[in-house]
C-alpha positions, 0 to 999 in steps of 0.5 A: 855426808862423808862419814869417817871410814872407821866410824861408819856402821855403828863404830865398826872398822870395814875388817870387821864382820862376825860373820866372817870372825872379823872381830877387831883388834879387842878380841883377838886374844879374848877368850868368849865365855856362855852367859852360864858362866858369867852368871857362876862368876857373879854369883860366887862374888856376890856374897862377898860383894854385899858385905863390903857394901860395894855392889853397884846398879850395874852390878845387880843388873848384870846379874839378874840379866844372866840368871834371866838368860842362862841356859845352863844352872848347874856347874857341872852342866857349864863344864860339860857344854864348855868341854863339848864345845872346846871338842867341835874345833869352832873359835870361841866366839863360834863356841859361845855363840852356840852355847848361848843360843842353844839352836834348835837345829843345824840350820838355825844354828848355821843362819845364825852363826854363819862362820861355822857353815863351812867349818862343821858338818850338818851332822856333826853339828847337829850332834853337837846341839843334840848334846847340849840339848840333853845336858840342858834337859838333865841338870839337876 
């Protein structure tokens, strides 16, 4: 079966690879944001939603999804982990990818995000999951 070049693996041009931080045209000016601070978005729009009477299914599941799945609850925290994250000079799909994973240890977080392999020293990185760790541990 001959499948057209841009189509074949799920949709993917053969330039992208995340991996590598081939990521495509749509994200080349994207900025990448924690399921943390999408969660602080819709949170801060809900009330204003359910006035108006506009929220949709989509709406709510997307909100439960992150509240689900958010790593940091406080505010505060979310701007301390994006500002350790802006410090580590990682792209930021790299940055959230960490901040959303919250890995364990370097190892895992270099399995998992493989284009900060050779970016980022084993001890930096694992001072920087450290870090978020804490921050994780300690909000209030």
């Amino acid at each position: 079966m001959n499948v057209p070049k841009r189509r074949r693996n799920f949709g993917l041009t053969d330039d992208e690879d995340a991996a590598k931080l081939k990521l495509g045209e749509d994200f080349q000016y994207a900025d990448c944001l924690l399921i943390s601070e999408v969660r602080i978005l819709l949170e801060a729009q809900y009330d204003t939603k359910k006035e108006d009477k506009t929220i949709t299914g989509v709406y709510e599941k997307t909100l439960d999804y992150v509240q689900k799945f958010s790593r940091y609850t406080n505010r505060d925290t979310v701007k301390e982990v994006r500002a350790l994250l802006k410090t580590s000079n990682l792209e930021p799909f790299e940055c959230a990818q960490l901040g959303n994973l919250c890995c364990n240890d370097y190892e895992e977080a270099k399995a998992l995000i493989p284009s900060t392999a050779a970016k980022i020293d084993d001890e930096v990185m694992d001072s920087l999951l450290k870090q978020m760790d804490s921050l994780k541990k300690y909000q209030s």
